[in-house]
N, C-alpha and C positions, 0 to 999 in steps of 0.2 A: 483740839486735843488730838494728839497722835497715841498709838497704841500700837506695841510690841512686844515683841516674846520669840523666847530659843524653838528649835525646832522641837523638842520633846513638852514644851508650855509648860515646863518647871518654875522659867522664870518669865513674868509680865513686867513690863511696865508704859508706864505715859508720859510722853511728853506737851508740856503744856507752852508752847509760842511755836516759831519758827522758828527752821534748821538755817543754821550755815551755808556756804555753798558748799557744795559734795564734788567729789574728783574719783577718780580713779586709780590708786597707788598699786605700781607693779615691782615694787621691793621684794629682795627674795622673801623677808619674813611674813610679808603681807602675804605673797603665793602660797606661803605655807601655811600661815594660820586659816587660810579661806578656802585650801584644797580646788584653787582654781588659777586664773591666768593673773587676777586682781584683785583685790579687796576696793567695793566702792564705799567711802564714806562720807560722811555730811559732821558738820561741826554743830555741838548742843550744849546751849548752856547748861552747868550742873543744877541751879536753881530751879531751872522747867523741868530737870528729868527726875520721874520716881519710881521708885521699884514696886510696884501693885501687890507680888506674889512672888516667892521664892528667894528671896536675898539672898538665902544660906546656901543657895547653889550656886551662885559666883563665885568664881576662883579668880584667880589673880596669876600674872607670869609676869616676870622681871625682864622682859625681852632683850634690851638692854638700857646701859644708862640713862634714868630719868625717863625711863618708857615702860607703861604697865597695860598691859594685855589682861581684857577680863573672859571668860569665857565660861558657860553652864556644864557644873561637874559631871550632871547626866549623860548628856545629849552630845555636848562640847563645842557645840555655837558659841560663834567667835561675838561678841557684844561691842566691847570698847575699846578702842586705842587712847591713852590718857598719858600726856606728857606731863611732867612737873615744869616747866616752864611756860604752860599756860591753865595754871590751875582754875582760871574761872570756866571750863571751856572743856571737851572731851570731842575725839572721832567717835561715831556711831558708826556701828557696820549697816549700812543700807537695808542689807536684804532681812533683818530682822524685824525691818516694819513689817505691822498687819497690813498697814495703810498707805495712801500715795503720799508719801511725803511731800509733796508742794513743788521741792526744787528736782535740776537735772544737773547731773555732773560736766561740770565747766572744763574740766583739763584732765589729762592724764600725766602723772606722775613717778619720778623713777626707773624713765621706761631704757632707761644705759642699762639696768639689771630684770629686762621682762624674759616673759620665758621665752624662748627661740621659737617654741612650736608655734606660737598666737603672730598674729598681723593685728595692728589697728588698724580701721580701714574707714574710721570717723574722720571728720573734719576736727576734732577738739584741738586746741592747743595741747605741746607734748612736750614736757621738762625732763632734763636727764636727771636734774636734784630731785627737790622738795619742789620746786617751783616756786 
């Protein structure tokens, strides 16, 4: 069982199996919703994830088409990337675990739109898409 929560602990929740593999996404919307160079996330099924405490402070953003951004109305921790064209399934944003999630980010992605100021200076594989 994993365990997370926003930075202000409005909202908890747990995840109960194993995450996806996680990556690294350096899309301009990713840099903005995470106030950094990348958003790291891991893929979680909906069935394993539950919301412990605070439901009613998730908000929702239409980022765009078929793409919903969840984040805590308090604090404003970025939580979810949630595509409708993979609805058994959701991005989790990494760093709202309490706990070591298990996996390490495989690739980095998007990085045709990273910010100029950052280098990667990993060994990961590097997609200019989605990968």
């Amino acid at each position: 069982m994993l365990h997370g929560s926003c930075l202000c602990g409005a909202i908890r929740y747990e995840i109960d199996g194993r995450l996806g593999a996680a990556g690294h996404c350096h899309c301009t919307m990713c840099r903005k919703a995470h106030g950094a160079a990348f958003g790291t996330y891991s893929r979680v099924k909906r069935d394993a994830f539950r919301v412990v405490s605070g439901a009613g402070h998730i908000k929702t953003f239409a980022s765009s088409q078929g793409i919903t951004r969840t984040f805590c109305d308090t604090c404003g921790s970025t939580l979810q990337y949630i595509s409708a064209s993979k609805p058994e399934s959701f991005a989790l944003a990494l760093g709202t675990l309490d706990d070591d999630p298990g996996v390490r980010p495989v690739n980095h992605i998007f990085v045709g739109s990273k910010a100029p100021w950052y280098e990667i200076t990993d060994d990961l594989p590097q997609h200019l898409d989605g990968g």
